[in-house]
N, C-alpha and C positions, 0 to 999 in steps of 0.2 A: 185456465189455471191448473197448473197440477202440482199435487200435496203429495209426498214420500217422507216417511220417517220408520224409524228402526227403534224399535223398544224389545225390552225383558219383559218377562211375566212380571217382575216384583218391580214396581217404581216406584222410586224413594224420592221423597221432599224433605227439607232439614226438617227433624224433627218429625216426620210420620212414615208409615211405611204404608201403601196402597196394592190389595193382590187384586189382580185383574180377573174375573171369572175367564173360564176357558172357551167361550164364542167370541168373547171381546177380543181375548189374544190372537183367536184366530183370524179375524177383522183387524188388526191393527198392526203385527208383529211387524210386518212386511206388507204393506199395501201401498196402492195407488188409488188414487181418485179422482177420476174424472169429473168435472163440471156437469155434465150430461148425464151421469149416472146419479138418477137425483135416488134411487132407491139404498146403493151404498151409501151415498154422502150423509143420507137420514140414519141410517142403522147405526153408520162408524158413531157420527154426534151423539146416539143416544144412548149411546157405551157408552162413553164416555163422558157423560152428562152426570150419570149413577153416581159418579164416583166420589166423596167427599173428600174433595180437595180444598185444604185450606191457602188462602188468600193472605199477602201481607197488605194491610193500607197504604196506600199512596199518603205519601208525609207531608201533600199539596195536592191545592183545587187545582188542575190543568184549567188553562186557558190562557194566564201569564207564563211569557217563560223567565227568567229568571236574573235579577238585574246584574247578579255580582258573582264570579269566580266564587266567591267562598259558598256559594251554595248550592254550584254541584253536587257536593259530600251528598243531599238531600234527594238528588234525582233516583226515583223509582223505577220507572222503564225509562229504557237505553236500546239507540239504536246506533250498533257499531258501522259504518260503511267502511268498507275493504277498495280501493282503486286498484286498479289494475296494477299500475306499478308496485304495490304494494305486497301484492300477492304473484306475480311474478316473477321468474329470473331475469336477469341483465337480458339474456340471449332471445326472452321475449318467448321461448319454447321450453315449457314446463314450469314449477312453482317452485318460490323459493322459501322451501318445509321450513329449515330453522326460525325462520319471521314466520309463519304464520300459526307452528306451535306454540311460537312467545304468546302470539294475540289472542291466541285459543286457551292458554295457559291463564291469561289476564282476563277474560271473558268469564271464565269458569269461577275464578276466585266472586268475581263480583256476584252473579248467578247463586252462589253458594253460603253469602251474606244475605238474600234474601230480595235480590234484586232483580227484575224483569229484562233479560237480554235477547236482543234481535241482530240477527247479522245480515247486511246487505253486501254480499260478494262478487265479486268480478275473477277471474280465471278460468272458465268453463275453455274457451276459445285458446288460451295459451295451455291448460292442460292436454285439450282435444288435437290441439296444434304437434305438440310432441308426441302423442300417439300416433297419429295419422303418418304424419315424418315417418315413423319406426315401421308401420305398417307398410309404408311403400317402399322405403329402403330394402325391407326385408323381399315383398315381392319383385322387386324389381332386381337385386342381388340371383333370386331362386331363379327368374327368368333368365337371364345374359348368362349364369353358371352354366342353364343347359345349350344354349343357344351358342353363342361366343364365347363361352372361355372366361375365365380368373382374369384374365389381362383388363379388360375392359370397364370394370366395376369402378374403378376410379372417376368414368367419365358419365357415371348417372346423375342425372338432373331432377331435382324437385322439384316438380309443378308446384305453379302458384296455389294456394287451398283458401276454398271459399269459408268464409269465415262461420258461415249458417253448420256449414259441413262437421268445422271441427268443436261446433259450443255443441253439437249433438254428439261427438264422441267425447266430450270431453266432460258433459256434466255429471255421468255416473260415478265415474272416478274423484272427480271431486268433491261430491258427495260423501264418497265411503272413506276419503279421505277424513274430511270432516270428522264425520261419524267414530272413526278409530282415534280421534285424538279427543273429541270430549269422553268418549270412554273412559280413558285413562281417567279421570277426574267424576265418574260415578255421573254423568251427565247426558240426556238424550236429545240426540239434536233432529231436527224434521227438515225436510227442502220444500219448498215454494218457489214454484216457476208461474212467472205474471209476464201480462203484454200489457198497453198502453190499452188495448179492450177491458179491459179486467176492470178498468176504474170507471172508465165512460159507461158500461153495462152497469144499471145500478142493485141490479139483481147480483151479481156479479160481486161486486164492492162489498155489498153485506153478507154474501159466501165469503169471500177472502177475511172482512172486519169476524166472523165467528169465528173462522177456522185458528189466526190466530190467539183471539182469546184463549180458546180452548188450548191451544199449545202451550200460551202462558201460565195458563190456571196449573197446568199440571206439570212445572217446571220443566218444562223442555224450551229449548233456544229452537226456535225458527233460522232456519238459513232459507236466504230470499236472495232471487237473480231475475234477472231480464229472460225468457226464453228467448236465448238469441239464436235459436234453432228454428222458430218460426215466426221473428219478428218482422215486422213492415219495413218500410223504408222510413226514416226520420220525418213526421210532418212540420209544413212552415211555422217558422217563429212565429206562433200564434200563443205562445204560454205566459204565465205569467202576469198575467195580465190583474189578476186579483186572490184572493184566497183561496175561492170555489174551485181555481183553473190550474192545472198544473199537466201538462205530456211529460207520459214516460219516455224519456227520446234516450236516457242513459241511464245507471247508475245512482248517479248524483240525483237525476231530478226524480228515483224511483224511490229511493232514503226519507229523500224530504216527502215524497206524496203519502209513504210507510209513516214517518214519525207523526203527521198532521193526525191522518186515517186513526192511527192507533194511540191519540196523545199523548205521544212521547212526551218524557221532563227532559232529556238530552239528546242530542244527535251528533255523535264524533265520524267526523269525516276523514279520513287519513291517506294522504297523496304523499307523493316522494319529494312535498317541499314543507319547509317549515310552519308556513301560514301564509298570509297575505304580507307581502310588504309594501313601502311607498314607492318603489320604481325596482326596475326587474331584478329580481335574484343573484346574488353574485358581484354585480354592479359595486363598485365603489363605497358608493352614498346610498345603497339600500339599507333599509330597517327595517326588524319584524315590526307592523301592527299587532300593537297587543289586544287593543279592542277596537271592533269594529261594527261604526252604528249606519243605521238604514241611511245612506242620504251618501255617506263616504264614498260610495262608487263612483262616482267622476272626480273623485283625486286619484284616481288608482289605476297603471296603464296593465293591463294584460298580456301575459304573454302569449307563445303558444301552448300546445296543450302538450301533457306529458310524454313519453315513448311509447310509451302504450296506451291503450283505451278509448271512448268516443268522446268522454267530456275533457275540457280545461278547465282551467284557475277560473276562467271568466264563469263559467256551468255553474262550477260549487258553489260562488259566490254568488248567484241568482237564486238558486237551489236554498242555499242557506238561509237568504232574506225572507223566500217563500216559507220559509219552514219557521222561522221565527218570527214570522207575522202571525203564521199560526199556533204561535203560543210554546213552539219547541223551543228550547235553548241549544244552540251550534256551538263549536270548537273543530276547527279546520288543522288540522296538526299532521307531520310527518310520522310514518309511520315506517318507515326504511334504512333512518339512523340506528346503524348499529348500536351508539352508545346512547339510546334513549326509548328505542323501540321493545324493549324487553319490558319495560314501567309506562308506556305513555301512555295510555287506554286510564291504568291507574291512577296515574298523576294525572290527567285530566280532571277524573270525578274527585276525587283527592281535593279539587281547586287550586292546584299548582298550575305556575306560569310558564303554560304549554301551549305552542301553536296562538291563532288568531281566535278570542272569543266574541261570536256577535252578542251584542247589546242592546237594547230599544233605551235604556237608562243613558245617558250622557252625563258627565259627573258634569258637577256647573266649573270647579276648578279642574287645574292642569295635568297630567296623566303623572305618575312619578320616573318615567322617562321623562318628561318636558324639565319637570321640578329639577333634575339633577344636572340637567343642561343648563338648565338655568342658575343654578348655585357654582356649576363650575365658569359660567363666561362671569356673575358675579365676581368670584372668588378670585377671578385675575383680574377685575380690575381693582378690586379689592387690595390686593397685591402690590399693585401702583402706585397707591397712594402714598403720599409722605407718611412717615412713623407718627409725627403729629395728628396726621388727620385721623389715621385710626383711632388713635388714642383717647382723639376727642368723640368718636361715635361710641366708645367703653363707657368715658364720661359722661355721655349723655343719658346712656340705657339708665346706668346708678342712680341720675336723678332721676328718672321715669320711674325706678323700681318704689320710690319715697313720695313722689308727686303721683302716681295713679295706688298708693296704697288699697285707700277702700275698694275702689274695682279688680284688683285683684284678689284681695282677700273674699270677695264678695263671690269670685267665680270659684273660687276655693271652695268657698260655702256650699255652693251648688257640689260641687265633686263630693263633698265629704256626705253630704245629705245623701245622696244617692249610692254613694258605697255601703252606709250603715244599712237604710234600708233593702237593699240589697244582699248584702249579708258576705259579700263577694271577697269580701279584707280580714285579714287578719290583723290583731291588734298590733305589732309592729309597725306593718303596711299603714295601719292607716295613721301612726305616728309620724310615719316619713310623708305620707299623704300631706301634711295636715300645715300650713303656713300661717305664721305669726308675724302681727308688726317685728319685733325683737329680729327675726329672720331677715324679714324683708332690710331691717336695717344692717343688718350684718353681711347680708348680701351684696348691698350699696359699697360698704366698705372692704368688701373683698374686690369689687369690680373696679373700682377704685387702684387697689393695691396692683392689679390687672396694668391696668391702663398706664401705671407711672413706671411698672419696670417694660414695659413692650417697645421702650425703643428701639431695641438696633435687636430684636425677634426675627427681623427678615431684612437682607442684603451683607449681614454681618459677617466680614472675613475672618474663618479660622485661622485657615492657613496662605501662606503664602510662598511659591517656590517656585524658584530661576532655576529652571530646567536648561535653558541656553541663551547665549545673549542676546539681550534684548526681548528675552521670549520669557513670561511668569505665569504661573497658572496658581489660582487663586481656588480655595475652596470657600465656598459662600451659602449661611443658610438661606434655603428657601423653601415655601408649603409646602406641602404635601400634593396637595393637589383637593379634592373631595371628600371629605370624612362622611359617614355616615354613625350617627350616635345612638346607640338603642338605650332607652333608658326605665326603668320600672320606676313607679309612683311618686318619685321624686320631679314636682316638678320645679324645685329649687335650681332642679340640674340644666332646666333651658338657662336660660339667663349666664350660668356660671358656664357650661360649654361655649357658648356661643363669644363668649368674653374672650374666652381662649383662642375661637377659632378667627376671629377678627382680628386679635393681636400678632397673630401667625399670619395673616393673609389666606386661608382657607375657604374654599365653602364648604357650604354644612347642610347634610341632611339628618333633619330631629329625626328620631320616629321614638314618640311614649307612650305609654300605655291609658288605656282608653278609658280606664280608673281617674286621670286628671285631664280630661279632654276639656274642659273647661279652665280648668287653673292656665294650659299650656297652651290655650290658643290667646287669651290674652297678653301673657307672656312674648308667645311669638311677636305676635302683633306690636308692643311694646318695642321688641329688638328691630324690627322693621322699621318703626318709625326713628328710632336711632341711626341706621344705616342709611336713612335716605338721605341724612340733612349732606353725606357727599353721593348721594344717588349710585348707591349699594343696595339697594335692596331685598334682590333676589340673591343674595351672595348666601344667606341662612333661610330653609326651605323647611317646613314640619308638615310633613307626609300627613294629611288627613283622612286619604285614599284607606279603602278597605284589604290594604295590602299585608300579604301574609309576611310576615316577618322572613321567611324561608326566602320567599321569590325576591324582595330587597337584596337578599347576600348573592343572587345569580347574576344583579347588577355590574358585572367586573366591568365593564367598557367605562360607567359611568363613575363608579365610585374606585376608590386608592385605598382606604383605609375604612375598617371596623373597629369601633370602641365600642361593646357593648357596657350598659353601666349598670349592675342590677344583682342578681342572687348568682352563685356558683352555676346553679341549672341552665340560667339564660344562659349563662355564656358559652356553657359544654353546646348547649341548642347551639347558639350560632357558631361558634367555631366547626361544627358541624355538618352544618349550612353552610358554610359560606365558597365558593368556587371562585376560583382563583385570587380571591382578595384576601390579604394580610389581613386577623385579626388581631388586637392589640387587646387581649384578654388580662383575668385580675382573678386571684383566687378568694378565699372567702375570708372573713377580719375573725380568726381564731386567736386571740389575743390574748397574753396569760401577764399574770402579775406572780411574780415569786416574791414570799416573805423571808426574808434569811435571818440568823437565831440573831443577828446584829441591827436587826432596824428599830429607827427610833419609834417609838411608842408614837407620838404626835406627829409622825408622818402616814402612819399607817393608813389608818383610818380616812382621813382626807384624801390621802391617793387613792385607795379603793372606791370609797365613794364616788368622788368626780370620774373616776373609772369606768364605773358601771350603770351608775345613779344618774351622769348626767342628763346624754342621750342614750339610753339605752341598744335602741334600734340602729345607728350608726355603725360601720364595719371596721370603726378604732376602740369598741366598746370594749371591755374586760368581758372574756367568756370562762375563764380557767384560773382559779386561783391558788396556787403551789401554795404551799403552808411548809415548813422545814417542819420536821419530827419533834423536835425539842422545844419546840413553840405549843406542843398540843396541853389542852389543860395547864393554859399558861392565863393569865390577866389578861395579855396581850391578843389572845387567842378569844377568847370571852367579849373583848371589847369588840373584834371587829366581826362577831357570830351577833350580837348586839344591835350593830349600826347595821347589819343586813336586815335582818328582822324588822327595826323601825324603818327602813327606807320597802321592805314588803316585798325584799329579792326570793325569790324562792331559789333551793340551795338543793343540788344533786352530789351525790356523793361519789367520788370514783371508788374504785375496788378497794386499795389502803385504806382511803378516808373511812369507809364505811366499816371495815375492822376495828375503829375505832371508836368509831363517834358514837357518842350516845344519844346525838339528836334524835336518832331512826329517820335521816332523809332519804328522799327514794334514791336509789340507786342510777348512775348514770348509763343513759342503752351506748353512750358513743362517748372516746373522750376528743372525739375528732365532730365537737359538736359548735354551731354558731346559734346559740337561740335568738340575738338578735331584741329581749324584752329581759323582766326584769328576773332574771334567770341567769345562774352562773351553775358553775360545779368546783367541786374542791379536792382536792390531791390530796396527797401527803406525799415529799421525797426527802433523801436519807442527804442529801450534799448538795451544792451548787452544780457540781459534775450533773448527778439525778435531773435537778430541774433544767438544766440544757438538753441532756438527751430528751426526755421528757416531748420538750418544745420541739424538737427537730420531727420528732416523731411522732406528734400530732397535732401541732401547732401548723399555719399557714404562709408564713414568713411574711408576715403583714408589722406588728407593730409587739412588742414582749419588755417587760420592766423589769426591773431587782429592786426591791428595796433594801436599805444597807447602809450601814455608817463604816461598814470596813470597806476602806478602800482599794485592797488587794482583792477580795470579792468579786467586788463591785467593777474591776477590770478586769477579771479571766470573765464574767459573765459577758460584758462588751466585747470583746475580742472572741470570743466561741460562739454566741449565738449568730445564725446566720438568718436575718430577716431585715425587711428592709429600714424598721425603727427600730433602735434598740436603745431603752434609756435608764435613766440611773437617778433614782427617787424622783421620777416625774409620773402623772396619767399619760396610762396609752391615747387620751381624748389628745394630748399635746401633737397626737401625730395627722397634723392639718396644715395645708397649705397655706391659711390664713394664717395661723400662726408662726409659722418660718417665713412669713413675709413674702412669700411666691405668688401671694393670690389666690389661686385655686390650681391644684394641679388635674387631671381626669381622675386620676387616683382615687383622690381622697375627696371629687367634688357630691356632694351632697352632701358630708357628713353636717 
């Protein structure tokens, strides 16, 4: 084995700075170490032993690797593997820098958070290979110049170059290569050059098992290769055989002998193909495997191996089981896509759905590729069906939501219990949380209301036009295709979606938050058995998978459409998110009531109230209340500062209000605010005019009132304000799909 590394006198770790005494540096700055030189190998170690170097903890016992993407984020050492293709040019002579400063660039950040980075690299042989080329070119040009003449240089031939030849001319360079770009990022990097002796010698194994320690301890990345300058010949497929046994024959199977050796939490493997898929790449009907468990291997054909290098697809994927048997966690990912190779290393640990991850966990349900397959062959037969038939699986759910009451409200139970104790909700949240008989029945007859107007939802002709004789083309609605619904704590909002999306002929992917993962698997379960009685079932799918909201919105193949249902933030999140799919986004329910110096006294009050008072938490609530100038220290004014007080709203003041007011409320931080609880604020404007610009200007175009008995008013405010309710002495609570007799629109479903 031989150990090179390049250090400064002053080595820095986040957060300490270590000086080296001056025999240390002289030992270290620039050295090599030979296996045999057991008198240096002791000196260098015992420098460097002095040195109080602080350790981060491992966030995990090694020995499991790790059952689920999302907990990557937790892996502590990391071992990057580089393929050849990866770190090569096309031409296969020389490296291609901009990709391998990206990976260097992505190494260094994580390094720099605190995290143990090892790099296994391949390029020695394509660096050394371009060197060598240049070396003979050049002597062989200087020769024919004196010999034969300029004429003739066109006709020199390149000798074949043994491959031993060009990994010894080519590893220093790669090296210093190395070396110059962790620089740039205040980072020291070491080379380790091993043979398949290194591991078998067990003297050997626990030299190499220290030397990296010590590398680690004192934030330096290890860069580790095959000497392929004086390696053997490949011995027989004899590997693999169990834990203990693993030949370094390449690359791949040197990563995983590295990641076992040194208990890696991760080992990213990165070739010039995306992951594993089910039949070969390119292919029509291939598909990335996104996770992939020990036993998979004989559904999966191999192909050949890369343009470059000694291993294949088939290698890594041996390599990878080995390493995951020993307790590693693998992710087999490209690392040569331009538009992905600048972040993949990070998205990986991140827990983003990158590449193929190995698993020893097997989920007992369907992966959410199956799930979306499945809701979309649902959702066309779904589609099929007579209008009646739908109609009647709407009507069936309605009675389920009245006939399994108690067990629904029961698993509600469970949800609300363990949010409280948990502490995880906020009082709004867990109002919308929280299910009541009253609901359940109101839900009955919203899905109801569903089901009787969903006649002619699907195959209904808009249009119809005679382009030529005898020839008509007809325009006709029909699904969408797949929706996927992201929903926050509401889980009123399964039932009322899925209502919707029945009535349309859609399939449906739920995905809700893990705050009512009780209330909505009932639920689910509920709308399933509604859809069977026409053997629908898979047509509506609730993602139970530990899937990151983000890698859902990458789904474009399987999903058509996003409706997130939830706070202004989700939705900014997944519009965000989401790659190449439509999302069908909603702003937040800043909803204002304007008092005008003409409303009746006995309307006031009860509008405001049912306004704000009823459900508070709902996004049709009253958040702003205009008050006209001429109203202030009025009766009318008194009465409804009164009915807030007894109903226990607490009352923010905007800038005017607070000029005025003698309450001394606090002061509003925003008047572009949704509190969402029993919380408003209060204006003060000079005209009708005022309270329009007003709303334009910080309102949402969700749902805005006038109260008013003048009826000229009461129509320039209808006519000027631009939002999508606009009404005239009624509650913005009036602004529900139940109530306009539509059922449930997505809009306004949970309110």
């Amino acid at each position: 084995m031989l150990c090179r590394a390049a250090l400064s006198p002053l080595v820095r770790s986040p957060g300490w700075c270590f000086v080296l005494p001056p025999h240390a540096i002289a030992a270290i700055s620039r050295f090599y170490i030979l296996r045999h030189n057991q008198r240096l190998r002791n000196e260098s170690i015992r420098y460097w032993s002095n040195i109080p170097f602080i350790t981060m903890p491992l966030s995990r016992a090694h020995g499991k690797s790790f059952a689920h993407r999302s907990e990557l984020k937790h892996a502590k050492r990391i071992v990057v593997k580089l393929g050849s293709a990866v770190v090569t040019r096309g031409d296969e002579c020389g490296l291609a820098l901009g990709r391998l400063a990206s990976i260097v660039e992505q190494v260094s950040m994580l390094q720099n958070q605190g995290r143990e980075m090892m790099i296994v690299t391949s390029g020695a042989v394509a660096f050394g290979k371009q060197r060598l080329r240049h070396e003979i070119l050049l002597s062989q040009s200087v020769r024919q110049a004196l010999h034969s003449g300029q004429s003739q240089l066109k006709d020199m031939a390149i000798p074949v170059l043994e491959a031993r030849a060009c990994a010894a001319a080519g590893q220093s360079g790669l090296m210093a290569l190395y070396e110059a770009m962790f620089t740039q990022y205040s980072i020291c990097a070491a080379q380790i050059l091993v043979t398949n002796l290194d591991f078998h010698d067990e003297q050997k194994r626990r030299n190499l098992n220290g030397t990296l320690h010590e590398l680690l301890r004192m934030n330096i990345v290890p860069i580790i290769n095959t000497n392929d300058a004086v390696v053997p010949p490949p011995e027989p497929n004899s590997d693999l055989q169990g834990v203990n046994v693993i030949s370094v024959k390449d690359n791949d199977s040197l990563a995983a002998r590295l990641a076992v050796e040194m208990k890696t939490d991760l080992l990213i493997v990165l070739s010039d193909v995306e992951g594993l898929f089910d039949s070969p790449p390119g292919s029509d009907d291939a598909k990335l495997i996104d996770i992939f468990y020990p036993g998979d291997q004989q559904s999966v054909t191999f192909g050949t191996k890369s343009r470059v290098g000694m291993g294949g697809m088939e290698a890594k994927v041996k390599a990878a089981l080995w390493a995951l048997q020993g307790g590693t966690s693998v992710v087999i990912a490209n690392g040569t896509h331009p538009k992905i190779s600048g972040h993949v290393i990070t998205d990986i640990v991140e827990g983003k759905k990158v590449g193929t991850f190995f698993s020893e966990v097997k989920p007992a349900g369907p992966t959410v590729e199956q799930q979306g397959e499945m809701s979309r062959a649902g959702g066309r037969t779904l589609a099929a069906l007579q209008p009646e038939q739908r109609a009647e699986i709407i009507y069936r759910l309605a009675d389920l939501l009245t006939d399994q009451r108690e067990e629904i409200l029961l698993a509600n139970k469970k949800d609300l219990e363990e949010a409280e104790n948990k502490g995880r909700l906020a009082l709004p949240l867990l109002k919308r949380l929280s299910l009541s008989t009253s609901k359940l029945n109101s839900l009955a007859i919203g899905l109801r209301q569903i089901a009787a107007s969903s006649q002619d939802s699907v195959g209904r002709i808009i249009r119809r036009t005679r382009i030529a004789k005898d020839l008509e083309l007809e325009q006709v609605t029909v699904p969408i295709g797949v929706l996927l619904v992201i929903f926050e704590s509401r889980p009123d909002c399964l039932p009322q979606v899925s209502a919707l999306a029945i009535a349309s002929g859609n399939g449906l992917l739920l995905k809700g938050g893990k705050e009512a993962a009780y209330s909505n698997q009932i639920l689910h379960h509920l709308t399933q058995e509604a859809l069977s009685i026409h053997g629908v079932k898979d047509a509506v799918q609730l993602v139970n998978t530990r899937e990151e909201v983000e890698d859902l919105c990458r789904l474009d193949k399987l999903i058509d459409l996003i409706i997130p249902r939830g706070s202004s933030q989700l939705v900014r999140n997944i519009q965000k998110a989401a790659k190449g799919i439509p999302v069908m986004g909603h702003s937040e329910g800043i909803c204002h009531v304007y008092v005008d110096t003409d409303a009746s006294v006995e309307k006031v009050t009860r509008i405001i109230r049912d306004s704000k008072c009823e459900y508070p938490a709902a996004c049709n609530a009253l958040e702003t209340l205009l008050i006209h100038r001429d109203l202030l220290r009025t009766p009318l004014f008194d009465q409804i500062i009164d009915m807030l007080r007894v109903e226990q709203v607490k009352i923010h003041a905007g800038p005017k209000f607070a000029a005025y007011s003698t309450l001394n409320p606090s002061e509003v931080k925003s008047l572009r605010t949704e509190y969402g609880d029993l919380e408003c604020c209060i204006e003060v404007v000079d005209s009708v005019q005022e309270a329009v610009e007003h709303i334009h200007k910080y309102g949402s175009s969700h749902t805005d009132v006038i109260i008013t008995e003048n009826e000229k008013t009461a129509e320039f405010f209808l006519q000027h304000v631009d939002s999508a309710c606009v009404f005239w002495n009624a509650s913005t609570r009036f602004s529900d799909g139940y109530r306009f007799g539509l059922g449930k629109c997505l809009w306004c479903a949970g309110n």
